[in-house]
C-alpha positions, 0 to 999 in steps of 0.5 A: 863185381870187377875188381876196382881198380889200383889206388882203388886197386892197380896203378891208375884209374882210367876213365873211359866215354864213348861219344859221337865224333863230332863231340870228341873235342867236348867230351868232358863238357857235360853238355848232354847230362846239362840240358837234360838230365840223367840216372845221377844228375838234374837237368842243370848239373853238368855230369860227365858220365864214364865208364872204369873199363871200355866195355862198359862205356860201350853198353852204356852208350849201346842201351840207349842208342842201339847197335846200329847206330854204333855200327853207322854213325863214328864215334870216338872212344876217350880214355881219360886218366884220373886223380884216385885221391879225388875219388868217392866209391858207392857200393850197392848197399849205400844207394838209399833205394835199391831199385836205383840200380835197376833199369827205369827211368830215374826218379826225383830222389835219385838224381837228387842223390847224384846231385848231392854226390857230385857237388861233395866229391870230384869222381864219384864211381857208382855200379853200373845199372846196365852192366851190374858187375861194373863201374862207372865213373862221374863227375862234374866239370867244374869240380873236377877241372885239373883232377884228370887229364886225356890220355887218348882218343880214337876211332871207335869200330863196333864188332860187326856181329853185334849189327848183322844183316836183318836185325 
């Protein structure tokens, strides 16, 4: 797994989202994860799913949408710096069932899980299923409203070789 970094391990902890541009103005909203749920959240919950490096946030947005529409459609990358001490780390041997952490579809349970997390804690930093040595970051809104702060937005440009012609 990546190290985690400070106060978990270096001298901040950034969280990073990929989101299309048109909803770079609301990326802390929790919109998406609102109305239709996710791996760590019921619908009703309004997660904020990040990434503790960029790579990550970028598969994580890749396996669900494709590359082409990375490559086509403008998308804004965010970084976000966040307050460790709000800050709950799962391991892998802590998530009740381990195929929580394999790809498929969330089950009850698992979102129940999340729910519970992110109503006790501001961040919740779980493995990533897509990139299994990573991290990701969550959390709700609400909770975690004064606890972490934008530190930047821009363009995002997918590397051209992972859309070549005639895929």
């Amino acid at each position: 797994m990546t190290p985690l970094p400070a106060p978990l391990g270096g001298p901040e902890l950034v969280a990073w989202r990929l989101d299309q541009s048109k909803y770079a103005a609301t990326w802390d909203s929790g919109e998406g994860a609102f109305l239709v749920g996710g791996r760590w959240n019921s619908r009703g919950v309004r997660a904020v799913y990040c990434a503790i490096d960029p790579a990550t946030a970028i598969l994580e947005v890749a396996v669900h949408k494709g590359f082409r529409a990375l490559d086509t459609v403008p998308h804004v990358i965010t970084a976000a710096t966040v307050d460790p001490a709000g800050v709950f780390v799962v391991e892998p041997t802590a998530v009740p069932n381990p195929n929580w952490l394999r790809p498929g579809i969330p089950s009850a349970g698992q979102q129940a899980f999340g729910d519970d997390l992110l109503a006790r804690h501001r961040f919740v930093v779980i493995p990533s299923v897509v990139s299994t040595a990573s991290w990701n970051l969550i959390f709700a809104a609400t909770n975690a409203a004064g606890s972490y702060e934008l530190r930047s937005q821009e363009p995002f440009a997918l590397d051209t070789r992972l859309h070549p012609p005639g895929r």
